[in-house]
VOGUVEX-101472 format. One record per residue: residue number from 0; residue in one letter; chain; x, y, z of N, C-alpha, C in turn. Coordinates in steps of 0.1 Angstrom, whole numbers. Each point is the difference from the previous one (the first is absolute). Layout:
REM residues N
  seq  type  mol   n.xx   n.yy   n.zz  ca.xx  ca.yy  ca.zz   c.xx   c.yy   c.zz
  NUM     A    A      X      Y      Z      X      Y      Z      X      Y      Z
...
This chain:
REM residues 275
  seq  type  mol   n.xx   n.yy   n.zz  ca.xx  ca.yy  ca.zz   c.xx   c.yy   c.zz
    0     X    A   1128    360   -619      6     13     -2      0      9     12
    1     X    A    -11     -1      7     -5      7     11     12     -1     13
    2     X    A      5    -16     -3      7     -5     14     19      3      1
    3     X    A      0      4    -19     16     -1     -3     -1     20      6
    4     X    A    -11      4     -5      2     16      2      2      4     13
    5     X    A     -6     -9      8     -4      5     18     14     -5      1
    6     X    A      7    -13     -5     12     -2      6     11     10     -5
    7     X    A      0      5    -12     11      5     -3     -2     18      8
    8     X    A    -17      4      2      2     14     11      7     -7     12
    9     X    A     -3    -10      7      6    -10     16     15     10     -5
   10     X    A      6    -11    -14     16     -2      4      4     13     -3
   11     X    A     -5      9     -8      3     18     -2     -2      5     13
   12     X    A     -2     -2     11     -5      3     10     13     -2     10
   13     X    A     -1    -15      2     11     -2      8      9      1     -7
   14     X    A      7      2    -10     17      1    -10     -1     17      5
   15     X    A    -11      9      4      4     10     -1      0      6     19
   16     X    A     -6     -9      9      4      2     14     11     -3      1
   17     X    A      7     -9     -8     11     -7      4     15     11     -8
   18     X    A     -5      5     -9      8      9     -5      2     12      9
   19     X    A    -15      6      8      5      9      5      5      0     15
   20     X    A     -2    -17      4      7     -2     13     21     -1     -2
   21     X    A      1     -5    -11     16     -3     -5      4     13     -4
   22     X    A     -7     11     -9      4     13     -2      2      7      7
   23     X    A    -11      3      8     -7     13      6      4     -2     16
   24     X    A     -6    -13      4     -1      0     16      6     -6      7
   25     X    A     10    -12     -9      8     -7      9     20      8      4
   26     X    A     -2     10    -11     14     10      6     -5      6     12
   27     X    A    -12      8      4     -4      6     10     -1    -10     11
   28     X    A      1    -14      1      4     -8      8     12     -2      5
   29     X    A     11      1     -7     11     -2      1      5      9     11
   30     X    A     -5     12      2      5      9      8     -3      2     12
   31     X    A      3      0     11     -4      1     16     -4     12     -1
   32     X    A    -16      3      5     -5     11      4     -2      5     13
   33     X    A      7     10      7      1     -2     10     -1     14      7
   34     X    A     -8      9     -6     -6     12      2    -12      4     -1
   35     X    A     -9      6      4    -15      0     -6     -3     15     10
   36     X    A    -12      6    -13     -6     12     -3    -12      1      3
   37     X    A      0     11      8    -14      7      3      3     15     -6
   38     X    A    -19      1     -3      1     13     -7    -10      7      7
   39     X    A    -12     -2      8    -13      5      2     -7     -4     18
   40     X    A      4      2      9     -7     -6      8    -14      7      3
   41     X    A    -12     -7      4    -15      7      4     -6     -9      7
   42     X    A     -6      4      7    -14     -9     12     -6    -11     -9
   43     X    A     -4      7    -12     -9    -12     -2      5     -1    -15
   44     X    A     -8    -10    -10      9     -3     -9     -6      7    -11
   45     X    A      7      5    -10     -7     12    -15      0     -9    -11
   46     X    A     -7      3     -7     -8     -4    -11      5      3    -16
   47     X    A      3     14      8     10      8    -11     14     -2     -7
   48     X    A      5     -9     15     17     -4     -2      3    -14      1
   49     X    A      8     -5    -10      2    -16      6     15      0      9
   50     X    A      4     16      2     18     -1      4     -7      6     20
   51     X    A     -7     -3      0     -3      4     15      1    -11     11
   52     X    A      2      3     12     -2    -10      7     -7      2     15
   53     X    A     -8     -7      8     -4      7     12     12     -5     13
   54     X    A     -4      9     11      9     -1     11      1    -10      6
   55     X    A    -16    -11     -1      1    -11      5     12    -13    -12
   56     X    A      2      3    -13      6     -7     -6     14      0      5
   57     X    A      3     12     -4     14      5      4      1     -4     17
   58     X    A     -6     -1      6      5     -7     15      1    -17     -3
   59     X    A    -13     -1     -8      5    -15     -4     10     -6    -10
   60     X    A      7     12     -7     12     -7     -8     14      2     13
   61     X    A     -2     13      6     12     -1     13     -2    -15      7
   62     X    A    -15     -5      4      2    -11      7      4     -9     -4
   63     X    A     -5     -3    -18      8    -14     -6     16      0     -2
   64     X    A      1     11      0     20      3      2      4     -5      7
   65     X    A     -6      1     13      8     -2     13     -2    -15      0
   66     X    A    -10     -5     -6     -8    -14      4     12    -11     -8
   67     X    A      5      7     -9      8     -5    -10     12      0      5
   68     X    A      2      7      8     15      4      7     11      9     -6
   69     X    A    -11      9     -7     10      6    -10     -1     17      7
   70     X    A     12      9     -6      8     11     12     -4     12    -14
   71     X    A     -4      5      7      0     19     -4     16      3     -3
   72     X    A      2      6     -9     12      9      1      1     10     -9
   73     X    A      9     11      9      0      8     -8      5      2    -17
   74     X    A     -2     14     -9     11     -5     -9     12     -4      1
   75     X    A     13      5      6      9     -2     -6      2    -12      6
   76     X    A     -8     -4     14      5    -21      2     -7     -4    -10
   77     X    A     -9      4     -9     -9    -12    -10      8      0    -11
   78     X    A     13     10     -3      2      1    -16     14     -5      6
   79     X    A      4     -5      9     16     -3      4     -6    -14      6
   80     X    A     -9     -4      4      0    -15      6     -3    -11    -15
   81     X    A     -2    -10      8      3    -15     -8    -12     -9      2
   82     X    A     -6      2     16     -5     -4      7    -14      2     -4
   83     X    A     -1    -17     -6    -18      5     -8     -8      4     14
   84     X    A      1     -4     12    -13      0     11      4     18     -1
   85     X    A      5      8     -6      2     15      2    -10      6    -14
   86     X    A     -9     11      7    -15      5    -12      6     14      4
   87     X    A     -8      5    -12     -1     12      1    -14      6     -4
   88     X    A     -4     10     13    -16      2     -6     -1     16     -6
   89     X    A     -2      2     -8      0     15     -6    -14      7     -7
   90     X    A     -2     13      1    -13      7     -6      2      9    -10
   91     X    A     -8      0    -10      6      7    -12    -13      8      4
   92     X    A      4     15     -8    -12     13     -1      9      9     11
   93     X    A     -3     -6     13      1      9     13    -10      9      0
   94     X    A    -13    -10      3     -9      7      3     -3      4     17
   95     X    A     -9      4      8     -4      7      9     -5    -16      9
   96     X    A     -3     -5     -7     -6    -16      3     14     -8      9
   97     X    A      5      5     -7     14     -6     10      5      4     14
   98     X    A      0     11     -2     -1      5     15    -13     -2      9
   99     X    A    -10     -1     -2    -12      1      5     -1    -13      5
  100     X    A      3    -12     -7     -7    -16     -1     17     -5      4
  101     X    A      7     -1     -6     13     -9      0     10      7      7
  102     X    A     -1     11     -1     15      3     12      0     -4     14
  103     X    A    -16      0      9      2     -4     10      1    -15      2
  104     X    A     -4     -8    -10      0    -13     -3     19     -8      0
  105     X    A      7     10     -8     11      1      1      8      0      8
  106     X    A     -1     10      9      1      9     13      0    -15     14
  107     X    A    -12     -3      0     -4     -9     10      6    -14     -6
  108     X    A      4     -7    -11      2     -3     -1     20     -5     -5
  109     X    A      3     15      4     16     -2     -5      8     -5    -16
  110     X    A    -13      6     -6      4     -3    -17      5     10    -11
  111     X    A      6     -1     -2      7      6     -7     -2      2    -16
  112     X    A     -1      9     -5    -10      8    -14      5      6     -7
  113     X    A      0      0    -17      4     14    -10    -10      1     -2
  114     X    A      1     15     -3    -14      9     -5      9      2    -12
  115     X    A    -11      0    -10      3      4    -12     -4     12     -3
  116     X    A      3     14     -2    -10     15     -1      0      3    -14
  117     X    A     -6      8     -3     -4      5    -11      4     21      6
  118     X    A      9      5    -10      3     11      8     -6     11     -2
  119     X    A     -7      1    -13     -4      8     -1    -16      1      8
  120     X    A     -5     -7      7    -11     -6      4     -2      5     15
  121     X    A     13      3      7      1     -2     14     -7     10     12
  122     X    A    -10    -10      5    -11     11      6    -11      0    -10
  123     X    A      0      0    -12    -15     -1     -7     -5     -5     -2
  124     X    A    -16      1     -9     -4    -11     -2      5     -7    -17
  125     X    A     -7    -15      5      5     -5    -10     -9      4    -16
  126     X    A      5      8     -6     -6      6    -15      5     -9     -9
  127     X    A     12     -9     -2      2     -6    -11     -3    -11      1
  128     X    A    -12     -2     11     -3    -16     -5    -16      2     -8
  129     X    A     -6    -12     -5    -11      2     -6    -15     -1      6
  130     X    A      4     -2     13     -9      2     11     -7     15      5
  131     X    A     -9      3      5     -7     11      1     -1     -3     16
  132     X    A     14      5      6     -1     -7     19      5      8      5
  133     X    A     -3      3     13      8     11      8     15     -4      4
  134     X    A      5    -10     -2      9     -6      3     11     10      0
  135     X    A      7      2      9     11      7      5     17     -8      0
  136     X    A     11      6     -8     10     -4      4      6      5     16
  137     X    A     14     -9      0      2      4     14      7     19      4
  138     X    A      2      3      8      5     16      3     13     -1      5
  139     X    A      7     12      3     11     -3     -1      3     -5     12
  140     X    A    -10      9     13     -1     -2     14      0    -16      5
  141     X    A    -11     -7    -10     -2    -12      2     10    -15     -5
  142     X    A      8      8    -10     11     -9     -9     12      1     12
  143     X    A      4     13      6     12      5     14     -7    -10      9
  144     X    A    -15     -5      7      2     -9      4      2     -9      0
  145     X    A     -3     -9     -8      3     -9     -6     14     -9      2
  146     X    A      9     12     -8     15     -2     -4      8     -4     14
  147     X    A     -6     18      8      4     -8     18      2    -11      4
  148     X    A    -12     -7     -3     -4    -11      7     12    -11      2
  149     X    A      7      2    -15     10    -11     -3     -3    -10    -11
  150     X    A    -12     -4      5     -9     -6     -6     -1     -1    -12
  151     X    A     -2     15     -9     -7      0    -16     11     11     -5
  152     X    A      5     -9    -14      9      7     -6     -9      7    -13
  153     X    A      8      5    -10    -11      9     -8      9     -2    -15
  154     X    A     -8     -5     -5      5     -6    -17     -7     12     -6
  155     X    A      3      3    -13     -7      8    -10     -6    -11    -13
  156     X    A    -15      5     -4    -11     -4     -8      1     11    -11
  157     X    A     10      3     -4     -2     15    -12     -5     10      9
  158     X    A     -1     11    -10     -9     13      4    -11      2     -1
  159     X    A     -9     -6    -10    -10     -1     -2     -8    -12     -5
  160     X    A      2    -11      2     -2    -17     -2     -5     -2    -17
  161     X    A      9      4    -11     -2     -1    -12     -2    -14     -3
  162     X    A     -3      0    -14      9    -13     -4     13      3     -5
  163     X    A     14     -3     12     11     -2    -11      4      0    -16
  164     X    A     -6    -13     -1      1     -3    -16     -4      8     -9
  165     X    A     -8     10      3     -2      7     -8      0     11      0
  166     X    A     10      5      6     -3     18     -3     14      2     -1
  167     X    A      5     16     -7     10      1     -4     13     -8      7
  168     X    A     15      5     -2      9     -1      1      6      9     14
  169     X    A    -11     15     -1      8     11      6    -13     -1     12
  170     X    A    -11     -8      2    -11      0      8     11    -11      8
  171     X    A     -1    -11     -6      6    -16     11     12      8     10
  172     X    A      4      5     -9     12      6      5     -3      8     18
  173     X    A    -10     11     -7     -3      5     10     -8    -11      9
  174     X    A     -9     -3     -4     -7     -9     12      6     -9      7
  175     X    A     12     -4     -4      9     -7     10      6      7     11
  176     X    A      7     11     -6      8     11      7     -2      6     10
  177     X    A    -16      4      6     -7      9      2     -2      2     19
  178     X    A      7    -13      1     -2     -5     17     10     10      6
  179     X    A     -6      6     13      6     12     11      4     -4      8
  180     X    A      2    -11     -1     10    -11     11      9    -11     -6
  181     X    A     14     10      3     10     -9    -12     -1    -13     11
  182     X    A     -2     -3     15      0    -14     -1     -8     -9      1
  183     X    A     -9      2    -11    -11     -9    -10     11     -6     -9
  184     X    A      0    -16      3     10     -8    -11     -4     -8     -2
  185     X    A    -19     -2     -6     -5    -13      0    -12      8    -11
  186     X    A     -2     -5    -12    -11      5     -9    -11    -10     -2
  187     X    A    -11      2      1    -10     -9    -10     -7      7    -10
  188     X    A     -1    -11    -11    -10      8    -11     -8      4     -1
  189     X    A     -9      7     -5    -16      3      4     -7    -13     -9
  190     X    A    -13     -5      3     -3     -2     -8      7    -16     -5
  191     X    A      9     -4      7     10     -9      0      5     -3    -15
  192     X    A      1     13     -9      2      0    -14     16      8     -1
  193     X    A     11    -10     -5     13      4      2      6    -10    -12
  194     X    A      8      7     -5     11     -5    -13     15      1      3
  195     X    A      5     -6    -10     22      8     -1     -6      8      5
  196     X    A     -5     10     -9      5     13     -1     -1     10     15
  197     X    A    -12     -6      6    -10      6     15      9     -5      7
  198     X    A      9     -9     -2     12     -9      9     11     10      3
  199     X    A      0      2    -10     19      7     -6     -4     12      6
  200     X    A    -13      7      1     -5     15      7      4      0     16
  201     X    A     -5    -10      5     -3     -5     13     16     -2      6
  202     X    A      7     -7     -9     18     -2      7      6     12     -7
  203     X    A     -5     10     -6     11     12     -5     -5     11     12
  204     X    A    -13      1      4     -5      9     14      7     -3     12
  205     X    A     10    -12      1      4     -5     12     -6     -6      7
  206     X    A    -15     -8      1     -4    -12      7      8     -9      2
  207     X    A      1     -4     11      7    -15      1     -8    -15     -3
  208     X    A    -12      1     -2     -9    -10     -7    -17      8     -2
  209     X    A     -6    -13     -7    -11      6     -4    -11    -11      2
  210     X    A    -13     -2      3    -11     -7      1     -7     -2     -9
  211     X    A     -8     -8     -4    -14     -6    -11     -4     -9      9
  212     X    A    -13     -4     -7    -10     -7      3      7    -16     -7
  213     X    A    -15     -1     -7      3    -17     -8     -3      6    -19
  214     X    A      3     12     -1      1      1    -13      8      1     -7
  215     X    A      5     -1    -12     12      3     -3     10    -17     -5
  216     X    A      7      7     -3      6    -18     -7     12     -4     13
  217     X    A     -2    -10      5      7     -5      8     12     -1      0
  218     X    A      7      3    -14     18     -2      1      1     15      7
  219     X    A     -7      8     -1      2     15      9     -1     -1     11
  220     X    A     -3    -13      6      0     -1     16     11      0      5
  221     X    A      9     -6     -5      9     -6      3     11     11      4
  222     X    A     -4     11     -3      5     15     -3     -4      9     19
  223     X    A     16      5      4     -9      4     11    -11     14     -1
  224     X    A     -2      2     -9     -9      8     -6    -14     -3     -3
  225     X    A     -2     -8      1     -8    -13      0     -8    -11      7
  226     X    A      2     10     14     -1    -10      6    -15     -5      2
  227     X    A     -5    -16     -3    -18      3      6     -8     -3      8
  228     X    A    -12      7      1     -6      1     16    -16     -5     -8
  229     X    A     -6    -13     16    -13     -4     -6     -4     14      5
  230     X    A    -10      5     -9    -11     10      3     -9     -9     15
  231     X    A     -6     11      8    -12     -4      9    -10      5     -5
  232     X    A    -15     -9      0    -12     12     -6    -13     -6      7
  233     X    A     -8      5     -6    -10     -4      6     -7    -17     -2
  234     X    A      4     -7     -6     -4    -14     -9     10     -5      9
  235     X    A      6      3      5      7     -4     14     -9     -8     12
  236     X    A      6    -15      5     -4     -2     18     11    -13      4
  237     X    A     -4      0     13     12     -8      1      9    -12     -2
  238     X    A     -8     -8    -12      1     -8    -11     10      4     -8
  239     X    A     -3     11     -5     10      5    -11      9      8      6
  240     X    A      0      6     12     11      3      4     11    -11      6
  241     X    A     -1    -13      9      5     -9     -3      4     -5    -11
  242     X    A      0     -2    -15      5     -2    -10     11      9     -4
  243     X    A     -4     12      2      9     14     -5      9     -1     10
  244     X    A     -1     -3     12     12      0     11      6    -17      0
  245     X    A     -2     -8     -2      2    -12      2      2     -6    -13
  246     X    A     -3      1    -11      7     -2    -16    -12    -12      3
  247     X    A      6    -12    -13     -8    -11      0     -6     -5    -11
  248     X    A     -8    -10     -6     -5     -4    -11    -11     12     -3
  249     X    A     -7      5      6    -11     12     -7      8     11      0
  250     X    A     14      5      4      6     12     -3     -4      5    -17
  251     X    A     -5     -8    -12      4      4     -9    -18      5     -1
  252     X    A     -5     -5      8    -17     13      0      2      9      1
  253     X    A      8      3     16      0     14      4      9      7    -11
  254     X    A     10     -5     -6      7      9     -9     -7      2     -9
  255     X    A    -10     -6     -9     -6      0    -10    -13     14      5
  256     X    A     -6     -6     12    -12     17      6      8      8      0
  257     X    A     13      3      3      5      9      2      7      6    -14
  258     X    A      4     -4    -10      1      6    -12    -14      2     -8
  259     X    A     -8     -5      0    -16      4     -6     -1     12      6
  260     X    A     -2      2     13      0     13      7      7     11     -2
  261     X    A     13      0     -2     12     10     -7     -5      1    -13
  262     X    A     -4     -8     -8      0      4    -14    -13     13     -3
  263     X    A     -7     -1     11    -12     14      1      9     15      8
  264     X    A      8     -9      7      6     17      4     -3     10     -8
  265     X    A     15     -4    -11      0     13     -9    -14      9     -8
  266     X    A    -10     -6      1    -14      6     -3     -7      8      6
  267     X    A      5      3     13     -2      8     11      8     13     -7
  268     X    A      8     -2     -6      4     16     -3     -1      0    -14
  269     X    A     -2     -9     -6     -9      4    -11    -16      9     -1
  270     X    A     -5     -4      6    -12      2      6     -1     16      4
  271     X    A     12      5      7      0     21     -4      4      0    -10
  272     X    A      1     -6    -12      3      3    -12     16      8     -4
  273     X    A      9     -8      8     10      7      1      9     -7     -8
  274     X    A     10      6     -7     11     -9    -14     10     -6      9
């Protein structure tokens, strides 16, 4: 009795990996990912955040790019080429970390970047995350550099990094809207939490496309609204950045750490107790 019960938890076990590889994980395969996100850069690594990354990483995912033979481009070469060896590397928040750590990284290296901002944020600190940090968004002084450069275009992140999905009709509305630079034509979600409806917000504000992560149901990829980016974090080295940049039989790890990971976002803004 003992040996039919261990077998039949075995086959409940694998009939239900194998369900969620055929449901769940094998559409997120289907799709070339060919973008990836930073949100956090810092010297050394936090405890607090799994969406951080340090400066030494981030020079080691530029190096496995190059190592790979794959090309920086800006947005509008990444959303008009064909050419898988063409990436796009982008930062969601627009925090202060970016200018400080990665712009000159950028800069010396001739790479090309969207900042994703948050507008209502610009120059402050960051209050709507669930962190208790001095962390600073970027200024305006510091965003006009930037832009100069050539270098770094500037996407909009809402006004205040909600969750989409859930707040009114006449909020989405506004938190899409809210960007002081009509040419911002590239959205990402907060929170990488997006529906129809957060869709249909995003192309009635005039974006010309929009960003996620690996959450979300994959027939929306396919959507240029849609488009998705591996996150970089700290559980990151250059193992797994080779996989994320180079595809391959363990691609379906990295996608799998990387949706476990998203699925805690949204708790972050649960967490100020906000509807």
């Amino acid at each position: 009795m003992q040996i039919l019960y261990a077998f039949a938890v075995i086959a409940t076990l694998i009939f239900a990996v194998y369900l969620y590889w055929r449901v769940f994980l094998q559409p997120h395969l289907q799709i070339p990912i060919r973008s990836f996100a930073v949100h956090d850069l810092v010297e050394r690594p936090s405890l607090t955040s799994a969406s951080d990354i340090t400066v030494n990483q981030f020079l080691g995912f530029i190096e496995e790019a190059k190592a790979a033979g794959l090309r920086f481009v800006g947005l509008d070469d990444f959303l008009s080429s064909t050419d898988h060896r063409d990436i796009l590397l982008t930062f969601d928040d627009g925090l202060e970390s970016i200018y400080k750590y990665a712009f000159p990284i950028l800069m010396k290296n001739r790479i090309p970047a969207v900042v994703f901002m948050l507008d209502a944020y610009e120059g402050e600190a960051a209050s709507w995350d669930y962190r208790s940090s001095a962390r600073v968004h970027l200024s305006a002084p510091q965003i006009e550099e930037m832009s100069a450069s050539g270098l770094v275009t500037f996407g909009n992140h809402s006004a205040t990094h909600p969750d989409l999905t859930r707040v009114s009709r006449d909020r989405l509305t506004s938190e899409v809207q809210t960007s002081t630079d009509k040419h911002r034509t590239a959205f990402s979600y907060p929170f990488d939490r997006f529906n129809e409806d957060v869709i249909s917000a995003v192309k009635h504000a005039g974006y010309m496309s929009g960003f996620c992560l690996l959450s979300g149901r994959p027939s929306l990829w396919r959507d240029d609204f849609a488009r998705p980016r591996f996150p970089l974090n700290r559980f990151d080295n250059r193992f797994t950045f080779r996989i994320k940049l180079r595809g391959g039989k363990l691609m379906w790890l990295e996608v799998v750490k990387s949706r476990i990971i998203g699925k805690f976002a949204p708790f972050t803004y649960d967490w100020q107790g906000r509807p």
